[in-house]
C-alpha positions in Angstrom: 131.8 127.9 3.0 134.5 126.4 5.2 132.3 124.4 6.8 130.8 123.0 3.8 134.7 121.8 2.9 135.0 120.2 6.1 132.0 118.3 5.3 132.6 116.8 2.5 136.3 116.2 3.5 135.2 114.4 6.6 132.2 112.0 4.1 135.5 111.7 1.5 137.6 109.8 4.4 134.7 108.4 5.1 134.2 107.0 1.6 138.2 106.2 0.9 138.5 104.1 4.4 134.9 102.2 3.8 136.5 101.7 -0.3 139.7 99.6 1.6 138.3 98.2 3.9 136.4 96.1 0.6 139.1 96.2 -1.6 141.9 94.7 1.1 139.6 91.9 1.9 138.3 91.0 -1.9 142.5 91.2 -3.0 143.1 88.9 0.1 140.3 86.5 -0.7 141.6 85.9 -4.4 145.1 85.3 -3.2 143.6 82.7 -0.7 142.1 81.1 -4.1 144.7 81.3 -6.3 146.9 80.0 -3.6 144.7 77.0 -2.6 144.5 76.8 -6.7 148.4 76.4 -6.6 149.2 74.2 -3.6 146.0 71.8 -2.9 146.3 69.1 -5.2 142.5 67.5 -3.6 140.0 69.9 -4.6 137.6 67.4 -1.9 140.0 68.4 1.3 139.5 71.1 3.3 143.4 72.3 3.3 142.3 75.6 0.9 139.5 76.6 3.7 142.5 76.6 6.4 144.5 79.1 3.8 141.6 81.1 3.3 141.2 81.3 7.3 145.4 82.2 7.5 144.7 84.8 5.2 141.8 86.2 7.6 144.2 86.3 10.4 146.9 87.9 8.2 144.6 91.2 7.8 144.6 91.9 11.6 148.6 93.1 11.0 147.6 94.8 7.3 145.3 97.1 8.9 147.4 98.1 11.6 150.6 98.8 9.6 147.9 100.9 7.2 146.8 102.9 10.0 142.6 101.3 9.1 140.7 101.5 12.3 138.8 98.2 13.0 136.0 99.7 15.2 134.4 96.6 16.6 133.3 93.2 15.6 131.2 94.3 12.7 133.8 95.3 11.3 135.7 91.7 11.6 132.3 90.0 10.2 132.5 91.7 7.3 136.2 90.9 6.6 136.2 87.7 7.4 132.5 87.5 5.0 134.2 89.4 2.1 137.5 87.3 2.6 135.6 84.0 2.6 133.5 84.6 -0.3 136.2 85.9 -2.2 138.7 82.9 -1.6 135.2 80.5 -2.9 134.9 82.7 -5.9 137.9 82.3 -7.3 138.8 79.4 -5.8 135.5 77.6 -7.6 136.2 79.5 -11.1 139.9 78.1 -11.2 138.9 74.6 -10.3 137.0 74.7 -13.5 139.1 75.8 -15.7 
């Protein structure tokens, strides 16, 4: 029975650290858009891409203050891929509003 608890304790981190590590990369990505929204005036420049990229580079000291282990560079892929696609998402939608 105990053992059964540590199991599903041990797949529950599992599940809550997997869960941030796509939320804090999806909320990063739509602040990159809504601040390339706010303070590019030339949708045709690529000044929004270099905020999006800022906000990449920002994460590296948000994990480490939250205590999220980055294992390798896997891990970094698929921050800087969820960050990126984010910041076009909603940096696309609020162009056409």
């Amino acid at each position: 029975m105990e053992n059964k608890d540590k199991e599903r304790d041990k797949k529950r981190a599992e599940y809550e650290e997997g869960l941030k590590k796509t939320l804090i990369p999806l909320a990063f990505g739509v602040l990159a858009g809504i601040l390339s929204f706010i303070l590019i005036k030339d949708p045709v420049s690529t000044d929004g891409l270099i905020i999006a990229i800022i906000m990449i580079f920002v994460q590296k000291f948000v994990y480490r203050s939250l205590h999220i282990p980055m294992e390798g560079v896997k891990d970094w892929i698929y921050l800087a891929f969820m960050t990126l696609f984010c910041w076009f998402v909603a940096y696309t939608l609020m162009l056409n509003l």
